[in-house]
N, CA, C and O atoms as CSV, one atom per row, in Angstrom:
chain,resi,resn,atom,element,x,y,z
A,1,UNK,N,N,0.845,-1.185,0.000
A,1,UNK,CA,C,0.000,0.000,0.000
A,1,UNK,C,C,0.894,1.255,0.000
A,1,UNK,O,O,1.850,1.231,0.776
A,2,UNK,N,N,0.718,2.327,-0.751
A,2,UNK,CA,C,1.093,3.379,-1.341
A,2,UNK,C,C,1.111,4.599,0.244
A,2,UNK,O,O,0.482,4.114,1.184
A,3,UNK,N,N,1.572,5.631,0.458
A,3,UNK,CA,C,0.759,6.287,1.731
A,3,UNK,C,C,-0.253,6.965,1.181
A,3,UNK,O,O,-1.284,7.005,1.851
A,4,UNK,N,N,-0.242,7.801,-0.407
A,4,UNK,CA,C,-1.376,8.269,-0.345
A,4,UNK,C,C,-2.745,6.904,-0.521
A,4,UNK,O,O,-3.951,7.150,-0.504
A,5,UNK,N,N,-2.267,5.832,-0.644
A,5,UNK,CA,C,-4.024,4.972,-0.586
A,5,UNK,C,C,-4.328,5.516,0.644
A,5,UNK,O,O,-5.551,5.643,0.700
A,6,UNK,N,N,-3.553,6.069,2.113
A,6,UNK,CA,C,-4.240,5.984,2.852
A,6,UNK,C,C,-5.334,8.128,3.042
A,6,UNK,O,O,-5.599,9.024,3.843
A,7,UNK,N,N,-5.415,7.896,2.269
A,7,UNK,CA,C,-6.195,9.363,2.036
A,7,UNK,C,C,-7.278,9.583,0.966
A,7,UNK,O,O,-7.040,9.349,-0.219
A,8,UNK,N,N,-8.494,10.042,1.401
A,8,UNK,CA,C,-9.926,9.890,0.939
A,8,UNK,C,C,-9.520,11.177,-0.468
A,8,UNK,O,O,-9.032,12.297,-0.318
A,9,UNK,N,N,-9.839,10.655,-1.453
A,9,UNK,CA,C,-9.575,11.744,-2.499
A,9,UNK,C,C,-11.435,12.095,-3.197
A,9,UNK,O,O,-12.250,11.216,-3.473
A,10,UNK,N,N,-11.603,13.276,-3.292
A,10,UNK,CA,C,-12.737,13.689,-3.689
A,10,UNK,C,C,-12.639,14.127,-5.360
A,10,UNK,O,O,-11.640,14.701,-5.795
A,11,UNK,N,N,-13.487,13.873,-5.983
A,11,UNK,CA,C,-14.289,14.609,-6.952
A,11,UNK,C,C,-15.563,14.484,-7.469
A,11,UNK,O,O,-16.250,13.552,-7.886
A,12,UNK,N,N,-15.747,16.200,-7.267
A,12,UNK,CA,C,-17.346,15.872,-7.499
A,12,UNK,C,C,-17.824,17.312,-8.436
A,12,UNK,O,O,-16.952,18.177,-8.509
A,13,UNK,N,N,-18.833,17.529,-8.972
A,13,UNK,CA,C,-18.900,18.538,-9.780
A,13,UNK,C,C,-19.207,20.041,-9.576
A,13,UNK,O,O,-20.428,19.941,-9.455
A,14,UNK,N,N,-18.988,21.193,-9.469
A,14,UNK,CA,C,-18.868,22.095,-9.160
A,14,UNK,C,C,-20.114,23.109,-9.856
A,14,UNK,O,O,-19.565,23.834,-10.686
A,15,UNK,N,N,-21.494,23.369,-9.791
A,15,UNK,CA,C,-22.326,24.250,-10.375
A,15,UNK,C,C,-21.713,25.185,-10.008
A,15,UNK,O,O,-22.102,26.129,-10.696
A,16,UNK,N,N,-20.889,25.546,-9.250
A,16,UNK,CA,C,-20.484,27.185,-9.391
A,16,UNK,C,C,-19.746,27.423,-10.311
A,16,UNK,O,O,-20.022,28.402,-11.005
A,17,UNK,N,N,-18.168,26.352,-10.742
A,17,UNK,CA,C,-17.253,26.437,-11.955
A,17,UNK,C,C,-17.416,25.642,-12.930
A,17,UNK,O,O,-16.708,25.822,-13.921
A,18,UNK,N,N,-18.140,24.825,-12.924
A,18,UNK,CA,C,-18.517,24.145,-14.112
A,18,UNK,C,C,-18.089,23.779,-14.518
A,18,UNK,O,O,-18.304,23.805,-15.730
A,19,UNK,N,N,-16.930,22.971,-13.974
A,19,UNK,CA,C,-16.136,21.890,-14.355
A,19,UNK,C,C,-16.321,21.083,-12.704
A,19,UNK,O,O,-16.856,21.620,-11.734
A,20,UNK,N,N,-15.695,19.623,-12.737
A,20,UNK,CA,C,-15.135,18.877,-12.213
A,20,UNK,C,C,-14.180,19.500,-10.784
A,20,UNK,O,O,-13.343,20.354,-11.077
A,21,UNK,N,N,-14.287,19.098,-9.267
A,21,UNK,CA,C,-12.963,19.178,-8.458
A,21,UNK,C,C,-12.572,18.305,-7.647
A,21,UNK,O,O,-13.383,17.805,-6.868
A,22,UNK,N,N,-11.084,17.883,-7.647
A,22,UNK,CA,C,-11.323,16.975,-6.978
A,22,UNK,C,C,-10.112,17.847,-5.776
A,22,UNK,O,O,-9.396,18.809,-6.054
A,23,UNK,N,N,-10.194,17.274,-4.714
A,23,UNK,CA,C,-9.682,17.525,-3.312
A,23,UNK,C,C,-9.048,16.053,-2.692
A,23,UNK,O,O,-8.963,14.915,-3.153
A,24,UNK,N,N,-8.635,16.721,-1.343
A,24,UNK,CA,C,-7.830,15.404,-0.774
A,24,UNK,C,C,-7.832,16.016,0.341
A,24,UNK,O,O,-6.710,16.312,0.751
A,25,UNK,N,N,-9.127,16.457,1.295
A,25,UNK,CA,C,-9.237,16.690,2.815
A,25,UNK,C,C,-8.006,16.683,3.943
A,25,UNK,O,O,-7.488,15.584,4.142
A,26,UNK,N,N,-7.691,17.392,4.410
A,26,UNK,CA,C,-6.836,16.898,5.581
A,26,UNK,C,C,-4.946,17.175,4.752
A,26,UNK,O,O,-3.867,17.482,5.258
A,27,UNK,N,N,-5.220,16.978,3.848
A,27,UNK,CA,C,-3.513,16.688,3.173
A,27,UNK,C,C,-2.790,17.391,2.558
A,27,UNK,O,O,-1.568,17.528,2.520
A,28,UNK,N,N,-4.207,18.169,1.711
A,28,UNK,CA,C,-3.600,19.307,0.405
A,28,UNK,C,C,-4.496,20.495,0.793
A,28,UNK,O,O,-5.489,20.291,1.491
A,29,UNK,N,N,-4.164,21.791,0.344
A,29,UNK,CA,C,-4.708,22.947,0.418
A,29,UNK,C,C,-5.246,22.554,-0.950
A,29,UNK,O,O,-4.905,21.522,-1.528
A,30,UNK,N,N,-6.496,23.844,-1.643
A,30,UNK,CA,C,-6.852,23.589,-2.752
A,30,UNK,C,C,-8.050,22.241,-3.584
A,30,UNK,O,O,-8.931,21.447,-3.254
A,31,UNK,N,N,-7.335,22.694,-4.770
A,31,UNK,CA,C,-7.614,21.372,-5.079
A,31,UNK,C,C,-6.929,21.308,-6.906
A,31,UNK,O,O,-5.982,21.948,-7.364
A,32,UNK,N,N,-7.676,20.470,-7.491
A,32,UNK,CA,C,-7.896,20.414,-8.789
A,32,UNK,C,C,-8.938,20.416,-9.613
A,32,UNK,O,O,-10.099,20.082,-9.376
A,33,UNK,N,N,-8.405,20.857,-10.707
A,33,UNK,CA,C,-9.966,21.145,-11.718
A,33,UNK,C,C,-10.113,20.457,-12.736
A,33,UNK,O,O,-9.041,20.006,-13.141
A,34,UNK,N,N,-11.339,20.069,-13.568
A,34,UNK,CA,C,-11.265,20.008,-15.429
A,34,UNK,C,C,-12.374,19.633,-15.504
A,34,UNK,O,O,-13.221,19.554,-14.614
A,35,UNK,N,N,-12.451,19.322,-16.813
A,35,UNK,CA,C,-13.589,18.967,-17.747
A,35,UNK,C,C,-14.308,17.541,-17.536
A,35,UNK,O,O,-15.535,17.447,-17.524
A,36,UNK,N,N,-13.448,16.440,-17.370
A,36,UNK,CA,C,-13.147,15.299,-17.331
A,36,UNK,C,C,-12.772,14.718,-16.015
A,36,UNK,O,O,-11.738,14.896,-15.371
A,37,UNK,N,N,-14.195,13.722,-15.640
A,37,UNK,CA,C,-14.019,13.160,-14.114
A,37,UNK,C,C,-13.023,12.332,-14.059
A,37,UNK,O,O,-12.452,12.417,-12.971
A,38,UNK,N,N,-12.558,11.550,-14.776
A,38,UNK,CA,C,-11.514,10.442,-14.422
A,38,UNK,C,C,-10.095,11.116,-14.822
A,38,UNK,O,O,-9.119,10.494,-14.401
A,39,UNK,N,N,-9.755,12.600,-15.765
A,39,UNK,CA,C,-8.772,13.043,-16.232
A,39,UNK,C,C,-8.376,13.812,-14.656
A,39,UNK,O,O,-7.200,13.999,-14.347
A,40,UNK,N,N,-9.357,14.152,-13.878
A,40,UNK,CA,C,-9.344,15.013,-12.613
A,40,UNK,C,C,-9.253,13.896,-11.570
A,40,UNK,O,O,-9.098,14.384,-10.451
A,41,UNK,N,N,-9.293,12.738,-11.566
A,41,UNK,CA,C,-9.137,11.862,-10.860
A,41,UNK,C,C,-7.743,11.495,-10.399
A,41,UNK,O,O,-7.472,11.310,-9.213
A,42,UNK,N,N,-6.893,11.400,-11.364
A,42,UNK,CA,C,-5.930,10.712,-12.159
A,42,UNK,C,C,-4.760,12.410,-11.759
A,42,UNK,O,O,-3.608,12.350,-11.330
A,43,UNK,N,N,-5.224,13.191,-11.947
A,43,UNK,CA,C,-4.332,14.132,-11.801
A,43,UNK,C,C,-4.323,14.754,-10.199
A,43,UNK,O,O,-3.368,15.428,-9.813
A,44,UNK,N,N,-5.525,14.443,-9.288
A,44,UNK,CA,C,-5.687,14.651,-8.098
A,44,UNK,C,C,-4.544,13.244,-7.446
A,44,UNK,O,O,-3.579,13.569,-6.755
A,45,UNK,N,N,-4.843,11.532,-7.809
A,45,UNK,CA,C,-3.727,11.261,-7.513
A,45,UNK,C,C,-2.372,11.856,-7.307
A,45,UNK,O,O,-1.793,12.028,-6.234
A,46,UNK,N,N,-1.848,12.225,-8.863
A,46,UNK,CA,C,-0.723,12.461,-8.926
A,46,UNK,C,C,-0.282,13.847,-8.057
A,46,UNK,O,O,0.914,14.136,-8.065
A,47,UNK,N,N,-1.335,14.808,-7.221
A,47,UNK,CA,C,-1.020,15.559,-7.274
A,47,UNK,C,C,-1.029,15.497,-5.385
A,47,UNK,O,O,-0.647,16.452,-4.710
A,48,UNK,N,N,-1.483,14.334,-4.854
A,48,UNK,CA,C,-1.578,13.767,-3.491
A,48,UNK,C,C,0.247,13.179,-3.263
A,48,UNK,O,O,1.096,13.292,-2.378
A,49,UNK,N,N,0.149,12.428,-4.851
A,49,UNK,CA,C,1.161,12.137,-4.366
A,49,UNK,C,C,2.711,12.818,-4.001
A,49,UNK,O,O,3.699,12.439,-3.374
A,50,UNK,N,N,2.289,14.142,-4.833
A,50,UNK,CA,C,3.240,15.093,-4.470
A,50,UNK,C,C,3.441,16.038,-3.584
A,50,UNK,O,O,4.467,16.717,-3.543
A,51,UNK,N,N,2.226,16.178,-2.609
A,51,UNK,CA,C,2.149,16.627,-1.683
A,51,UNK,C,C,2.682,15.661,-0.447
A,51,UNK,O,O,3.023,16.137,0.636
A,52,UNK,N,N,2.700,14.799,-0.629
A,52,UNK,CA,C,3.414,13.462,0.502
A,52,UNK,C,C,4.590,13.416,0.225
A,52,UNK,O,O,5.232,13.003,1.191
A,53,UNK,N,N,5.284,13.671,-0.750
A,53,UNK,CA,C,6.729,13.620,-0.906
A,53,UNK,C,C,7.004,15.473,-0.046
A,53,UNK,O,O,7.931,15.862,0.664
A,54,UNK,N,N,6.290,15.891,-0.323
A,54,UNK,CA,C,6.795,18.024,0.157
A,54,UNK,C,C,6.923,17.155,1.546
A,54,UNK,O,O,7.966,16.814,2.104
A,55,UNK,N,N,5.585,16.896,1.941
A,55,UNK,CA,C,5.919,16.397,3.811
A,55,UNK,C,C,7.137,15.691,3.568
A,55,UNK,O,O,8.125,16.395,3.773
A,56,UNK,N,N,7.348,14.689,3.249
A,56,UNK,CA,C,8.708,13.392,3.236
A,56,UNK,C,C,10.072,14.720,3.683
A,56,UNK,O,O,10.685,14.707,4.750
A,57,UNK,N,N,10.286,15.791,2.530
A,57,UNK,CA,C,11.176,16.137,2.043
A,57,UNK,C,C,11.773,17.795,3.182
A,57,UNK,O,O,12.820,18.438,3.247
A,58,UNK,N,N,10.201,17.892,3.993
A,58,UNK,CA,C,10.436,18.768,4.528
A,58,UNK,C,C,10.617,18.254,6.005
A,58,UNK,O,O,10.790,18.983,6.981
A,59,UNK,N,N,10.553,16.912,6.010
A,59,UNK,CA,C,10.534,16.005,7.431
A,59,UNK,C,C,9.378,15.983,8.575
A,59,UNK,O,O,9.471,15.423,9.668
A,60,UNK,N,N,8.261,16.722,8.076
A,60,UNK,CA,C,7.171,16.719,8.881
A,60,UNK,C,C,6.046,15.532,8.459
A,60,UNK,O,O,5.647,15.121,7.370
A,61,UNK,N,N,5.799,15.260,9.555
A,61,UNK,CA,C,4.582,14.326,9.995
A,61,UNK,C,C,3.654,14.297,8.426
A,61,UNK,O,O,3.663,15.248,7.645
A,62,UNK,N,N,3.140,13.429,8.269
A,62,UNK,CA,C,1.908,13.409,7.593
A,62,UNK,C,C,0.474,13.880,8.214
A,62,UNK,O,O,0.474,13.685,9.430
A,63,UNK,N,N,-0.112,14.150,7.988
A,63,UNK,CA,C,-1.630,14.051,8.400
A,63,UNK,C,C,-2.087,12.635,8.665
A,63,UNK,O,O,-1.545,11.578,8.340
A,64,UNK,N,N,-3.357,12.885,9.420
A,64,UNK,CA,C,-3.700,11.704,9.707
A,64,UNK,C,C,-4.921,11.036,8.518
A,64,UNK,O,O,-5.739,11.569,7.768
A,65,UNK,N,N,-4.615,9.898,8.756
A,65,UNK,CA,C,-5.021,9.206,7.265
A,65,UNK,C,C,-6.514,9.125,7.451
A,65,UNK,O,O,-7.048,8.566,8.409
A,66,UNK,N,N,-7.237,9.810,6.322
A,66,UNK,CA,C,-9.107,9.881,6.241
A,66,UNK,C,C,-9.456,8.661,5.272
A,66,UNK,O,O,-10.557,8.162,5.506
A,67,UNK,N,N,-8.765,8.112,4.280
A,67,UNK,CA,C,-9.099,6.825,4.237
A,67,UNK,C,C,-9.747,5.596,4.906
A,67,UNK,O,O,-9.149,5.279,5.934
A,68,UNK,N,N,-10.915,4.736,4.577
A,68,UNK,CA,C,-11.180,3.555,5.713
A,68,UNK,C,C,-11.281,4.362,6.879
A,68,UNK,O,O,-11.902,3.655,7.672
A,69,UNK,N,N,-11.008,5.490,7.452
A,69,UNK,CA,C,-11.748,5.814,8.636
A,69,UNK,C,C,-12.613,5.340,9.287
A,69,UNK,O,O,-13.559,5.127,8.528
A,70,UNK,N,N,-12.858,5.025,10.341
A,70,UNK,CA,C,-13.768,4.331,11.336
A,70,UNK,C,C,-14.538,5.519,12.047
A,70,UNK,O,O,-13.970,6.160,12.931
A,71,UNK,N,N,-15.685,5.775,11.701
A,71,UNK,CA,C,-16.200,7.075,13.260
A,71,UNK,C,C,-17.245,6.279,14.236
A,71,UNK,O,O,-17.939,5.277,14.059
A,72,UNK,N,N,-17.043,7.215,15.406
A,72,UNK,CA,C,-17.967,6.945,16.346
A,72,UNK,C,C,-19.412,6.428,16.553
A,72,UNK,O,O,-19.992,5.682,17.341
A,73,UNK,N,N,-19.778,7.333,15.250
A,73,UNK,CA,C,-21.103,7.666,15.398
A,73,UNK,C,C,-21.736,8.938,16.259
A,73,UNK,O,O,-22.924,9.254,16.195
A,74,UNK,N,N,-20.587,9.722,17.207
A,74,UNK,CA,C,-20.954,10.716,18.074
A,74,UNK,C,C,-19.986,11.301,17.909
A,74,UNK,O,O,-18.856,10.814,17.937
A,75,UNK,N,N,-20.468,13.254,17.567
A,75,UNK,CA,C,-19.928,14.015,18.019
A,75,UNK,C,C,-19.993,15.551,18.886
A,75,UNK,O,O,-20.910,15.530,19.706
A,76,UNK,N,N,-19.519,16.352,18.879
A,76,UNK,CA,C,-19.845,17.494,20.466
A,76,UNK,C,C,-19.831,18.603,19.316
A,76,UNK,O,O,-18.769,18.753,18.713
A,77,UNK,N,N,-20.819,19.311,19.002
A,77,UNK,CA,C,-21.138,20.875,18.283
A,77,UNK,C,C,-21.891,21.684,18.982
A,77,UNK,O,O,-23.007,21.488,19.462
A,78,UNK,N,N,-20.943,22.977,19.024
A,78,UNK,CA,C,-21.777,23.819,20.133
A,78,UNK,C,C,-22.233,24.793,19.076
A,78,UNK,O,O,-21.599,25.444,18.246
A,79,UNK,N,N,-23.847,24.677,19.418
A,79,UNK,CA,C,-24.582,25.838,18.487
A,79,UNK,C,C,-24.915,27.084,19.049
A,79,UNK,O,O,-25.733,27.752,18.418
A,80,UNK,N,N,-24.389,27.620,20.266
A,80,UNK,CA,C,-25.132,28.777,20.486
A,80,UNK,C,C,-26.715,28.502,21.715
A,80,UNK,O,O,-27.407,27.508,21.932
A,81,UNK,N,N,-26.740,29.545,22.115
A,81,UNK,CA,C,-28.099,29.332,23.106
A,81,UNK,C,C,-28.852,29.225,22.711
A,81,UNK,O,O,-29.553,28.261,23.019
A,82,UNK,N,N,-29.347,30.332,21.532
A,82,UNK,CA,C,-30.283,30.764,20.560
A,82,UNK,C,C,-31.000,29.220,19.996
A,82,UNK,O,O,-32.030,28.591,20.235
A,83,UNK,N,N,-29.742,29.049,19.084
A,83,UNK,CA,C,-30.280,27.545,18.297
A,83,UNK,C,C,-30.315,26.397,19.382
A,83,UNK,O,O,-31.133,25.524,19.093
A,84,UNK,N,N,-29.666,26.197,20.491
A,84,UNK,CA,C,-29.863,25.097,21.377
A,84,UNK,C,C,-31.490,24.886,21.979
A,84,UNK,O,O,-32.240,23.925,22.146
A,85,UNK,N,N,-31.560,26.434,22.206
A,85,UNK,CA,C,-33.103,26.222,22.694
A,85,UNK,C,C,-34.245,26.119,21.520
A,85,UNK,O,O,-35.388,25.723,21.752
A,86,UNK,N,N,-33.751,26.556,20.149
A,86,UNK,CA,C,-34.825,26.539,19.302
A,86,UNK,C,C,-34.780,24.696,18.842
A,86,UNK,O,O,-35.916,24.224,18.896
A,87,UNK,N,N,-33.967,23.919,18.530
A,87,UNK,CA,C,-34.096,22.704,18.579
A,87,UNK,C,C,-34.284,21.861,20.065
A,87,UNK,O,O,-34.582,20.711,19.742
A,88,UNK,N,N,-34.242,21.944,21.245
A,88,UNK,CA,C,-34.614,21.710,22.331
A,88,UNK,C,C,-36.190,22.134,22.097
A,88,UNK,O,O,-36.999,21.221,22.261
A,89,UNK,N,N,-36.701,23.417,21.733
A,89,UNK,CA,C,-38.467,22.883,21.834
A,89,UNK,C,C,-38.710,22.308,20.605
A,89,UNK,O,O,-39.790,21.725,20.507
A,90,UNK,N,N,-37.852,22.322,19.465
A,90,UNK,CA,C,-38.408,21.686,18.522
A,90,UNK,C,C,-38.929,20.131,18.941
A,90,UNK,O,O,-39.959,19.499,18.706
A,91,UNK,N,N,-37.910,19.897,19.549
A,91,UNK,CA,C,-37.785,18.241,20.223
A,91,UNK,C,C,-38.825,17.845,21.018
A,91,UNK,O,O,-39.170,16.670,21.144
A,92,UNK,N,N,-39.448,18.981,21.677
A,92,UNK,CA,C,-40.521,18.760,22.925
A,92,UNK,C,C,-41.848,18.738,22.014
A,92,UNK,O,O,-42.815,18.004,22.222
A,93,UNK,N,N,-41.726,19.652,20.990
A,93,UNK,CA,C,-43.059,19.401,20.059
A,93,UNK,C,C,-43.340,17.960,19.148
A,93,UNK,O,O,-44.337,17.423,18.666
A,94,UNK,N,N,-41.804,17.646,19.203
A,94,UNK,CA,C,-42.217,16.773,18.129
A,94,UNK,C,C,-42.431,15.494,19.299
A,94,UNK,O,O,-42.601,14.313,18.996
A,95,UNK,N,N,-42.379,16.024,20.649
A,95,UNK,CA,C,-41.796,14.358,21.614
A,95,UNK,C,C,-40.812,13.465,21.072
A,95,UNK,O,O,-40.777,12.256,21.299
A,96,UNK,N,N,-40.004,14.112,20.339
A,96,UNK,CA,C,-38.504,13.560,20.457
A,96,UNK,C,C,-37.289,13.901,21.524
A,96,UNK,O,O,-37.316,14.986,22.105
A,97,UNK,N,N,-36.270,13.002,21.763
A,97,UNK,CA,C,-35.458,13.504,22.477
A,97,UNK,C,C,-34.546,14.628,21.660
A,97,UNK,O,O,-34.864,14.911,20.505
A,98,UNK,N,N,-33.539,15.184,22.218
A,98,UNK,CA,C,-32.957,16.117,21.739
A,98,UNK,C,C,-32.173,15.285,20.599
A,98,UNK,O,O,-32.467,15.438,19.414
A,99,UNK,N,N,-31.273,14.497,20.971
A,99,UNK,CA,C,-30.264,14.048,20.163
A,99,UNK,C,C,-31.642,13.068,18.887
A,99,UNK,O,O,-31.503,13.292,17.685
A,100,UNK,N,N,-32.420,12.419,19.189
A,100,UNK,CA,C,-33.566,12.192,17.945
A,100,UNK,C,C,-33.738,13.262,17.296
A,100,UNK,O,O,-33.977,13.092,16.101
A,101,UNK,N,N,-33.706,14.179,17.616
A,101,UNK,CA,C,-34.830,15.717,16.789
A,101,UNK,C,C,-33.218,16.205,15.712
A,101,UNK,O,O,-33.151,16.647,14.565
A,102,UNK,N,N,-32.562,16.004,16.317
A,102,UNK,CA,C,-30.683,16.661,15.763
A,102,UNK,C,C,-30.564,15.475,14.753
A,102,UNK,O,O,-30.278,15.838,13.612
A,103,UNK,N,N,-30.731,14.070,14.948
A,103,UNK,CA,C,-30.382,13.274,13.731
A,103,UNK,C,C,-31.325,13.279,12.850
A,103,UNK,O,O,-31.016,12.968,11.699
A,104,UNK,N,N,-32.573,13.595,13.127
A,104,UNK,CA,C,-33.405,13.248,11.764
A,104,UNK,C,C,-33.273,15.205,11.376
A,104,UNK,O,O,-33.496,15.348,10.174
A,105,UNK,N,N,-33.168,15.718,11.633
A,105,UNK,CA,C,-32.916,17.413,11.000
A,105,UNK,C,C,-31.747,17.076,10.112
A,105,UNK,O,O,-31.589,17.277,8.908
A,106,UNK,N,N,-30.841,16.421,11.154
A,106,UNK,CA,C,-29.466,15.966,9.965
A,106,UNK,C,C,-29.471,14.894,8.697
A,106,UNK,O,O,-28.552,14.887,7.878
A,107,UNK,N,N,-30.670,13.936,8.615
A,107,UNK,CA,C,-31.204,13.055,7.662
A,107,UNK,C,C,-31.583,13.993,6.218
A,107,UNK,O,O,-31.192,14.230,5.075
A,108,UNK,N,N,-32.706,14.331,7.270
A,108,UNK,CA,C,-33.326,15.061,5.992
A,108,UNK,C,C,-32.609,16.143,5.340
A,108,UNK,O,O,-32.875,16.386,4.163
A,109,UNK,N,N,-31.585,16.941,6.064
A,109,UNK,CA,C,-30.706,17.616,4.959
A,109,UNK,C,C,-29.953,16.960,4.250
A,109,UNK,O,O,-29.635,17.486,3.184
A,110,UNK,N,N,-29.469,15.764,4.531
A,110,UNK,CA,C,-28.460,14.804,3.754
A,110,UNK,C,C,-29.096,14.145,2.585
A,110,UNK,O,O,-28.611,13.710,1.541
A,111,UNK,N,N,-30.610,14.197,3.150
A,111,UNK,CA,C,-31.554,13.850,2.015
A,111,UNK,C,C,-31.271,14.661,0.980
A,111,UNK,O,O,-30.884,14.252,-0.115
A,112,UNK,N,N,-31.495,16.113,1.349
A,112,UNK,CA,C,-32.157,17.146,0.015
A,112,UNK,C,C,-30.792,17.279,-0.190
A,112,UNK,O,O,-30.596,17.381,-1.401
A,113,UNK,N,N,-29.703,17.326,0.477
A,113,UNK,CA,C,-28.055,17.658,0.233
A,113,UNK,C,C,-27.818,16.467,-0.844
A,113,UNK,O,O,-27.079,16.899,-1.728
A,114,UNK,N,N,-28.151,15.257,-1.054
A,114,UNK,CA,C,-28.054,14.194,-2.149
A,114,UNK,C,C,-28.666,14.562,-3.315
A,114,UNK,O,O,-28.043,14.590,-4.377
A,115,UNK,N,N,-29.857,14.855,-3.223
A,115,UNK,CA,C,-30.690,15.247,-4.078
A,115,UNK,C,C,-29.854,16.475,-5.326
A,115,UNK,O,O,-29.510,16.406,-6.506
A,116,UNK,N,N,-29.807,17.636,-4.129
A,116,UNK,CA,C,-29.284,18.420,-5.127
A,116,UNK,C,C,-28.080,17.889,-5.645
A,116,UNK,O,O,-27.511,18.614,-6.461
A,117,UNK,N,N,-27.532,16.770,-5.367
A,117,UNK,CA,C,-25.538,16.116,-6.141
A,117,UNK,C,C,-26.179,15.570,-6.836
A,117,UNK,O,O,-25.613,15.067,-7.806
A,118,UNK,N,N,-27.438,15.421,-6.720
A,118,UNK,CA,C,-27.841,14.322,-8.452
A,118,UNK,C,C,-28.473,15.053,-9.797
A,118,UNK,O,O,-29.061,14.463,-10.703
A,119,UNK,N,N,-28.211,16.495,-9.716
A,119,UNK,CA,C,-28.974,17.138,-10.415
A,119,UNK,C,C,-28.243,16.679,-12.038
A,119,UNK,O,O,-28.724,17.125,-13.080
């Protein structure tokens, strides 16, 4: 295994530039662009992999690898009083608990957040 296999590489399409970008979270600033999903694929590799040699060459640490990642399932976001209490009665109206009322708010945006990537 390569070190960059161990890093999640993105591309996905951009309605704002209208082309193709792909990224590499955590590793690279930026990203890359084009016309062509697999030509932007292919050049986001090559361009991970040159960012792992700058670390190699400058003797610093790598990042930590977002590849195969494992999560919890739980994490701690502080929203403010304002929004804590406006989803806290949301929760009491709907007779959900708090953390129920926070995952399905977070569903259904992931819903319409899919939706709009399939346009």
């Amino acid at each position: 295994m390569k070190a960059s296999d161990r890093y999640l590489k993105i591309v996905e399409w951009s309605e704002e530039d209208q082309c193709y970008v792909g990224t590499c979270p955590s590793l690279m600033l930026g990203g890359v662009h084009g016309d062509d999903e697999a030509s932007v694929y292919k050049e986001l590799c090559e361009a991970v992999e040159e960012w792992i040699e700058i670390y190699e060459q400058d003797g610093e640490a790598l990042p930590e690898a977002t590849a195969g990642k494992r999560y919890s399932g739980k994490f701690v976001v502080r929203v403010g009083q304002e929004l804590h209490k406006k989803l806290a009665i949301g929760a009491l109206r709907r007779q959900e608990s708090l953390n129920e009322h926070c995952v399905r708010l977070l569903r259904e945006e992931r819903v319409s957040y899919g939706k709009e990537k399939q346009r």
